[in-house]
C-alpha positions, 0 to 999 in steps of 0.5 A: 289725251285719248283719241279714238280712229273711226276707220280700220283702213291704210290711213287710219293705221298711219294715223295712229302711227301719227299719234303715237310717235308725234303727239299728246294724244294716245289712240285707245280704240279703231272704230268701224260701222258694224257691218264693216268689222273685219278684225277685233284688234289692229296694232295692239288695240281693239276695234270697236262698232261706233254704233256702241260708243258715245261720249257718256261712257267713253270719255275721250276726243276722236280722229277720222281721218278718211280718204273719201272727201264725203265720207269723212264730212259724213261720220265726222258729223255723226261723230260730233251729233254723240257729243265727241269733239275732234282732233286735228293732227300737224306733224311736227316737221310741217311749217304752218303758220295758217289756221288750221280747223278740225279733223285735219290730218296734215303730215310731214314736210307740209308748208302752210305759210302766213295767211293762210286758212284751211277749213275742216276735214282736210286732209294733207299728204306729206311735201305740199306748198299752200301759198300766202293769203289762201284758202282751203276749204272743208272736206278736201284731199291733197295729195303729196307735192302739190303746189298751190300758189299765193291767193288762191281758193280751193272749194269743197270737195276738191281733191289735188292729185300727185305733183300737181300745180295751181296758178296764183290767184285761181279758183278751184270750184266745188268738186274739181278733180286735178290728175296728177301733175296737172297744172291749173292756170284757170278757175275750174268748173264745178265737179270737172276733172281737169288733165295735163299742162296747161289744165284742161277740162276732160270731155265726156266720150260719147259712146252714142256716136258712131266710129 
């Protein structure tokens, strides 16, 4: 089965790495914005300006594995508005035993256990843990050995850095940011950045005040 990548960056290189060693799909083509094109080939197959390709004359699915949460619910839109439908990519050495949507790029070492759902536009770097009965919603970035316990929710463009934690029955609201090692015990703010242990909420500095 043919896939092609949008994006020509670090994560769509290990995408295709993904594909050939650890699934039924063959990537034929990286895709790019033509502005964006910097080379005609990366690892033996072409780069090709995605405003050139649509489904009538290409007949093949699509990946879009983008690191930014926006972006990637962005193209993965006008992506589907040419008629492409999208792959979603589980490594065989992750443990799911939830649903998993579209356009979800979920690595090594990853476990999703019972109950669990997680929505479009995901992605999971290796080593995670999402507990039972809980929910991950579209366009949301987590990154490797993060702890996400029983019957928590996280929101919409949420993104979990490095070793971070959160507490069984919390809620991530749209937008959060957890840092690295983090550990969230609390229901989160929308669009807040969140630091240290136990997680809290990262002030604003006011450069108006006077030392």
């Amino acid at each position: 089965m043919k896939v092609i990548i949008f994006g020509t960056g670090d994560c769509a290189k290990l995408a295709k790495f993904y594909l050939d060693n650890d699934s039924k799909y063959k990537p034929i083509a990286f895709t790019e914005d033509k502005n964006y094109i910097k080379e005609k080939m990366i690892d033996g197959i072409p780069v090709i300006p995605f405003e050139e390709i649509n489904a009538d004359n290409t007949n093949s699915y699509f990946f879009a594995p983008l690191y930014s949460n926006q972006l990637r619910k962005k193209k993965s839109e006008e992506i589907k508005q040419k008629g492409f439908k999208l792959i979603s990519y589980i490594s065989s050495k992750a443990v799911c035993f939830g649903k998993v949507g579209e356009n979800c790029f979920i690595m090594e070492q990853n476990t999703i256990q019972p109950f669990v759902e997680i929505g479009n536009n995901v992605i999971m770097w290796s080593g995670n843990h999402i507990g039972h009965h809980s929910l991950v919603k579209d366009n949301v970035f987590i990154s490797s050995h993060v702890v996400i316990s029983g019957h928590c929710e996280i929101n919409e463009f949420c993104w979990l850095g490095v070793n971070s934690t959160v507490k069984e029955n919390t809620i991530l609201a749209k937008g959060t940011f957890v840092a690295m090692s983090a550990a969230i015990c609390k229901n989160t703010l929308e669009n807040k950045i969140y630091m240290g242990i136990p997680a809290k909420e990262k002030q604003e500095h006011d450069t108006t005040k006077k030392k």
